[in-house]
C-alpha positions as CSV (number, residue, x, y, z in Angstrom):
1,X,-1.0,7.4,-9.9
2,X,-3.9,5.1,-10.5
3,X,-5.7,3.7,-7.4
4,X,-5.0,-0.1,-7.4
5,X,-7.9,-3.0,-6.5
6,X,-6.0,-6.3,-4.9
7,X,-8.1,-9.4,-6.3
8,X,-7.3,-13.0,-5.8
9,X,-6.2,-15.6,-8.5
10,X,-8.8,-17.2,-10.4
11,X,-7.4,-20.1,-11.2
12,X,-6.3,-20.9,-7.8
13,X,-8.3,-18.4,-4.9
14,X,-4.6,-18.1,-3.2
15,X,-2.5,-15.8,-5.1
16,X,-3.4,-12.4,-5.2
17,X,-2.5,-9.7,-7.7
18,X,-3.0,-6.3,-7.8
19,X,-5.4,-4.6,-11.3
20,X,-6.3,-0.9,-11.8
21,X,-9.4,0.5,-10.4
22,X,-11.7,1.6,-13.3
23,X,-14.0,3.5,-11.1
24,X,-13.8,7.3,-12.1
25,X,-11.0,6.8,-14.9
26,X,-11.7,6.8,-18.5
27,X,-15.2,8.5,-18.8
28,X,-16.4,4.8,-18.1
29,X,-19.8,4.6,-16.9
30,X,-20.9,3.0,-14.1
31,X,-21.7,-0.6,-15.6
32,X,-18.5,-0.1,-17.8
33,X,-16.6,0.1,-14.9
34,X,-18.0,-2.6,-13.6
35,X,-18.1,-4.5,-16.6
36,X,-14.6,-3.5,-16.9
37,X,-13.0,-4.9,-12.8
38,X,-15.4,-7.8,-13.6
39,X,-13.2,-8.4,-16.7
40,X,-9.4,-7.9,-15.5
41,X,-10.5,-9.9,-12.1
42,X,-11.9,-13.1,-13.9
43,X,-10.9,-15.7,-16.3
44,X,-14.7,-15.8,-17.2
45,X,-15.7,-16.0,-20.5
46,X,-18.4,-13.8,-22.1
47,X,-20.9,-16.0,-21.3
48,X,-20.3,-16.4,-17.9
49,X,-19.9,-13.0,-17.2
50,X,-23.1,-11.6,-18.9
51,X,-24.5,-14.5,-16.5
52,X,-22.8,-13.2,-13.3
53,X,-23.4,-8.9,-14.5
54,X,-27.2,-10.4,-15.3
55,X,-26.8,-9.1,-19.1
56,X,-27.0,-10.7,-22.1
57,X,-24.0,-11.3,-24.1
58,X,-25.2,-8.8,-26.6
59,X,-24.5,-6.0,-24.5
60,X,-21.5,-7.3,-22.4
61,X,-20.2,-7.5,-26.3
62,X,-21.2,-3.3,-26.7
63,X,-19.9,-3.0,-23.0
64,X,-16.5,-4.4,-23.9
65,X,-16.2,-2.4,-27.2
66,X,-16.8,0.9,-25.5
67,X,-14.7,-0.2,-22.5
68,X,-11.7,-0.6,-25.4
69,X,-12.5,2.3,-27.4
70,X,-12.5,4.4,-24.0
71,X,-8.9,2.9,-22.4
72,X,-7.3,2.6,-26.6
73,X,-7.0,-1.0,-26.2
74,X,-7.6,-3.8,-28.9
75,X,-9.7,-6.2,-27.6
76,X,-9.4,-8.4,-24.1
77,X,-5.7,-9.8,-24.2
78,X,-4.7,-5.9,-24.7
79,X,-7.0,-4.8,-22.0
80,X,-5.8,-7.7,-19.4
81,X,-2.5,-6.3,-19.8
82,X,-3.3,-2.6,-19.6
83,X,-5.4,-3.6,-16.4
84,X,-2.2,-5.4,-14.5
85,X,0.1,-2.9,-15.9
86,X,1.3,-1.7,-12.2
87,X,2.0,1.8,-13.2
């Protein structure tokens, strides 16, 4: 079983739902994995997030595609899901 992070809503702050833990899982580097909980924890766009990571969107962009190759997802809908998938 996969360890589990709990993270609060970011639309609302209140709610809180639970999202896989990257760290150690998938051959994901260190940055992907935190590129990766910053992802499934926000509703931040790419720009926002290269803000908040301090990387340009250029490499949030190469940190996303190896992030999807690595977990065999499609692109960030398909990893959203695969990231709350409580399993």
């Amino acid at each position: 079983m996969m360890n589990m992070l709990l993270v609060k809503c970011p639309h609302c702050g209140d709610a809180e739902y639970k999202i896989r833990s990257f760290e150690g899982a998938f051959n994901l580097t260190e940055r992907e994995v935190e590129v990766a909980n910053a992802m499934a924890s926000t509703a931040w766009n790419e720009r926002e997030l290269a803000l908040v990571l301090g990387i340009s969107t250029r490499t949030l962009k190469t940190h996303e595609q190896n992030i999807y190759r690595k977990t065999s997802c499609n692109n960030r809908l398909d990893f959203i899901i695969f990231a709350t998938h409580r399993r």
